[in-house]
C-alpha positions in Angstrom: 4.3 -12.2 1.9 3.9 -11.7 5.5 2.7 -8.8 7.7 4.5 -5.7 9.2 3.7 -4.0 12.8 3.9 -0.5 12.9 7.3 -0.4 14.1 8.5 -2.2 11.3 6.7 -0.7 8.1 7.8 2.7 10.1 11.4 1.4 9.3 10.5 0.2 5.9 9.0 3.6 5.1 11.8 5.9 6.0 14.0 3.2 4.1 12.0 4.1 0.8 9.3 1.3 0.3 6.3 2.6 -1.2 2.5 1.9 0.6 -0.5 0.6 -1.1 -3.9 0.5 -0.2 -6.0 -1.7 -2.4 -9.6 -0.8 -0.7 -12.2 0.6 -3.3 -11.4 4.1 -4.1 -14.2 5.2 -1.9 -12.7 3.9 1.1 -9.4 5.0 0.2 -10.8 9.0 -0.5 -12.4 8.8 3.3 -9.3 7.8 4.7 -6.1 6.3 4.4 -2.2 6.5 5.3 -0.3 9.3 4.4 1.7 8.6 1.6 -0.5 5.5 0.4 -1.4 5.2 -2.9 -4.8 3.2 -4.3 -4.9 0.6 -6.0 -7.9 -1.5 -5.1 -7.6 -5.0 -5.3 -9.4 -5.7 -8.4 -7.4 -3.9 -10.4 -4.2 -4.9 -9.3 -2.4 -5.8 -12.1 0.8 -5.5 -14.2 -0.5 -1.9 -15.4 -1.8 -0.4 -12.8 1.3 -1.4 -10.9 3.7 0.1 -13.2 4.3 3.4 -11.7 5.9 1.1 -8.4 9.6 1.4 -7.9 10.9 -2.1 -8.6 14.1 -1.7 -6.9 12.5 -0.9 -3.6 9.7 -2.6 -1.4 5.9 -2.7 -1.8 3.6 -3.0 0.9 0.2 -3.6 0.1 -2.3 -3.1 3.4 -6.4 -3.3 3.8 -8.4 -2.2 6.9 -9.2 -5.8 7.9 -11.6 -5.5 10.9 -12.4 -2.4 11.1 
């Protein structure tokens, strides 16, 4: 694991890596990235996960300090 700038995940993005956000739902509904699915940390699992493209990067982002 390691963490992305903007530039980068930009890149990554347009390249075809999928965007998670794994806030609570209620954070996620009042805002998040476009194209960012939820799915909050707690339930972050083998299941809820199985709708990811496993040929093609994940990257999995909070709102820390904000």
């Amino acid at each position: 694991m390691k963490a992305v700038q903007y530039p980068e995940l930009q890149q990554l993005l347009d390249q075809g890596a999928q965007l998670v956000e794994v806030l609570p739902a209620e954070e996620y509904a009042e805002m998040h990235l476009p194209g960012a699915v939820n799915i909050p940390l707690k339930h972050l699992d083998e299941a809820t996960t199985a709708d990811l493209d496993r040929d093609q990067p994940v990257v999995v982002y909070c709102w820390d300090g904000l």
